[in-house]
C-alpha atoms as an extended CHARMM CRD file, in Angstrom:
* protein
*
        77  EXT
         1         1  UNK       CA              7.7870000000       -6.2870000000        9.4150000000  PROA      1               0.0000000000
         2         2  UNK       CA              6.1050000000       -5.6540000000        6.0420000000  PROA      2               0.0000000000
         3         3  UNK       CA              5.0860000000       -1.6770000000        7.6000000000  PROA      3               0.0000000000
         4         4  UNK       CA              9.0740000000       -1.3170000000        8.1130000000  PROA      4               0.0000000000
         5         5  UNK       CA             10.1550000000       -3.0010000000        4.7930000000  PROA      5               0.0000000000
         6         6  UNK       CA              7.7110000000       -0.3730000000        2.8260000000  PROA      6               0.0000000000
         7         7  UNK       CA              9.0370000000        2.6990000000        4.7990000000  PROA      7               0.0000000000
         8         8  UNK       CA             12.3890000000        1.6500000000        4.2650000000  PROA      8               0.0000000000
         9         9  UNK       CA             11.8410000000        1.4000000000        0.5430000000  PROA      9               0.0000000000
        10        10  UNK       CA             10.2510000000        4.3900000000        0.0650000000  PROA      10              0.0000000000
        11        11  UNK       CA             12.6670000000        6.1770000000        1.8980000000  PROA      11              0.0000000000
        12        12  UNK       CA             14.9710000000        4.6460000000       -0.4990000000  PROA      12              0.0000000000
        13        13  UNK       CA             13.6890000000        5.9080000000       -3.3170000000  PROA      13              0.0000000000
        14        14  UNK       CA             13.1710000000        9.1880000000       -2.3330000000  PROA      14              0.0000000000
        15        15  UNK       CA             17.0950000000        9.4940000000       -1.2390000000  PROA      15              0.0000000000
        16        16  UNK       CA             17.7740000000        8.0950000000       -4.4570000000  PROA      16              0.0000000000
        17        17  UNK       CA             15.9740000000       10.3110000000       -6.4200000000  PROA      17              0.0000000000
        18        18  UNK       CA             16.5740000000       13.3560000000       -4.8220000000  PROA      18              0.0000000000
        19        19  UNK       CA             20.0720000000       12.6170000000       -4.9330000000  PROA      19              0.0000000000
        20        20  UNK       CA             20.2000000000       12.7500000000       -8.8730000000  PROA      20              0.0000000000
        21        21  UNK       CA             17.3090000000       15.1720000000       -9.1660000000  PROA      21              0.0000000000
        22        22  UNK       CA             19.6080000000       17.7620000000      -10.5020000000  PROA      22              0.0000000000
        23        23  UNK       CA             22.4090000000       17.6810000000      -13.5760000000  PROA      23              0.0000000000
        24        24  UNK       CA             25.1830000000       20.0220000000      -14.4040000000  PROA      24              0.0000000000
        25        25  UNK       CA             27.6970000000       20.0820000000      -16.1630000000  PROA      25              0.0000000000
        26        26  UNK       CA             30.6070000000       22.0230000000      -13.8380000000  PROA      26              0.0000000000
        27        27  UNK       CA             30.8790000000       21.6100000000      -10.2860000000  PROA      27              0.0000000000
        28        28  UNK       CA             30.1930000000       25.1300000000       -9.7590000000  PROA      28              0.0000000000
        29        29  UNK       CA             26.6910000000       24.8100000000      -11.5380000000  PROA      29              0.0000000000
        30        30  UNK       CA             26.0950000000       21.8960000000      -10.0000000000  PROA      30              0.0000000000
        31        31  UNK       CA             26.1720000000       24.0030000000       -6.4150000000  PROA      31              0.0000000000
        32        32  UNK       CA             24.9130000000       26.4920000000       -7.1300000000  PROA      32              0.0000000000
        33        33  UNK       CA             22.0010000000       24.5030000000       -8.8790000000  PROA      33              0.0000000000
        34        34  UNK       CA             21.6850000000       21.6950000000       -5.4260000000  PROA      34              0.0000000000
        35        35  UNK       CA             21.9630000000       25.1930000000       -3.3040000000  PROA      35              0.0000000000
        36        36  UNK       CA             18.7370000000       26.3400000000       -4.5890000000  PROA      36              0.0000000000
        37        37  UNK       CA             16.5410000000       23.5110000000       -5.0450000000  PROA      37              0.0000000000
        38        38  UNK       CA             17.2040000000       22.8470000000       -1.9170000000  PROA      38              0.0000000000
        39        39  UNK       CA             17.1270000000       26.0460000000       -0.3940000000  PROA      39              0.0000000000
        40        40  UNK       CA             20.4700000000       25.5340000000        1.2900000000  PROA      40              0.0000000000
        41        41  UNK       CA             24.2480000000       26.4350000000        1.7050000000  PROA      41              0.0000000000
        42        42  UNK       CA             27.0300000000       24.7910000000        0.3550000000  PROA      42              0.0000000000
        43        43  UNK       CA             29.8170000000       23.3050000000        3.1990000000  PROA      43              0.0000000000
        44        44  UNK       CA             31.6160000000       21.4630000000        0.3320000000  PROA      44              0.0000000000
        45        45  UNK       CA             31.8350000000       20.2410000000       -3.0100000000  PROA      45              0.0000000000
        46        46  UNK       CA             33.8680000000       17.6320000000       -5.0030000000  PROA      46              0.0000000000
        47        47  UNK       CA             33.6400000000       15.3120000000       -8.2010000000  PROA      47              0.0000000000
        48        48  UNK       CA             34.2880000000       11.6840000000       -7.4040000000  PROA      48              0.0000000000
        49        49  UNK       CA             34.3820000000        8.3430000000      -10.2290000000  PROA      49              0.0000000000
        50        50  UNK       CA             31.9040000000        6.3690000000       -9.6680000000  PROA      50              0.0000000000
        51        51  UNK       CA             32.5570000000        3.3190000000      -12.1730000000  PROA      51              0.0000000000
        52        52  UNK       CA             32.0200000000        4.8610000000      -15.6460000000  PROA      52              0.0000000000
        53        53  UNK       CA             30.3060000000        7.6340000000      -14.5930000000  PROA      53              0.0000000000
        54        54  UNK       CA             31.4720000000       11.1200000000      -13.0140000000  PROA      54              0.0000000000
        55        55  UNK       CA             29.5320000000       12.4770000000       -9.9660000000  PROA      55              0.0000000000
        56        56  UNK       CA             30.0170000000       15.8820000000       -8.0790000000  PROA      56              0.0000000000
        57        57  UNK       CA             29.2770000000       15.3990000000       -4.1160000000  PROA      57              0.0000000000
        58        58  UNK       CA             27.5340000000       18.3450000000       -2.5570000000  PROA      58              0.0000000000
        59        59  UNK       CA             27.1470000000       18.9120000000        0.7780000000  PROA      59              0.0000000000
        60        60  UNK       CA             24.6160000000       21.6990000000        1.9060000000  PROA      60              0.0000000000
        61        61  UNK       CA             23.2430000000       22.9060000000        5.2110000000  PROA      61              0.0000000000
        62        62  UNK       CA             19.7270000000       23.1420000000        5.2680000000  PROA      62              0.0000000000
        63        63  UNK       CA             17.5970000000       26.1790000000        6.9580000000  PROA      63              0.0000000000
        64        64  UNK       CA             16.6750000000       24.0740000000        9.4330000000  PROA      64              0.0000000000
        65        65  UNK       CA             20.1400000000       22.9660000000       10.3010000000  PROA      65              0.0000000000
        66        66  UNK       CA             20.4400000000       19.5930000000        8.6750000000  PROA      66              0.0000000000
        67        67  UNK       CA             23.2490000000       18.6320000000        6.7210000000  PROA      67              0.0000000000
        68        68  UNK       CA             22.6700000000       16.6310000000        3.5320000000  PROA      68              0.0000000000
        69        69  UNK       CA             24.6620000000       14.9940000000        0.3690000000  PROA      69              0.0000000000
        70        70  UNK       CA             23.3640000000       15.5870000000       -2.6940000000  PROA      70              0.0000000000
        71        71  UNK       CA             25.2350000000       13.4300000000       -6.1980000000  PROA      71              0.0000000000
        72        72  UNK       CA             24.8670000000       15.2610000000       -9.5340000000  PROA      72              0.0000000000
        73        73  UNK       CA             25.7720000000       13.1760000000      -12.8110000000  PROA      73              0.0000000000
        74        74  UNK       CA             28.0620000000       14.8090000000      -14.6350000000  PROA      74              0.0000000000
        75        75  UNK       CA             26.3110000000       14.8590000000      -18.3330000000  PROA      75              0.0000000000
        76        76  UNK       CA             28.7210000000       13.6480000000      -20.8950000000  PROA      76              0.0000000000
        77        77  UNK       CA             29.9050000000       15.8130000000      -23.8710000000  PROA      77              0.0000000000
């Protein structure tokens, strides 16, 4: 139980900080920008509000075939 708990949490907080790893200012950047770090295509991208704060939503298609969601901030002016 605790061995499952622990894996869960890390797994977590990777996601989570992989997911906000990158920030950019334009969607376009922000693609472009998720694309590489992550050594992947884009399939789509969009900018969503998410309480106060702006976020783009990337998705990308990995080498390997896997589809993932990355969330950029959108830095404030």
């Amino acid at each position: 139980m605790k061995r499952t708990f622990v894996r869960l949490f890390l797994a977590f907080v990777l996601a989570t900080s992989m997911s906000f790893a990158v920030q950019a200012q334009t969607l376009d950047e922000a693609a472009r920008q998720a694309a590489r770090q992550h050594n992947a295509k884009v399939l789509s991208a969009h900018t969503v509000q998410q309480g106060n704060q702006r976020v783009h939503v990337i998705k990308l298609l990995t080498e390997k075939g896997v589809v993932k969601t990355v969330r950029v901030r959108v830095k404030e002016k």
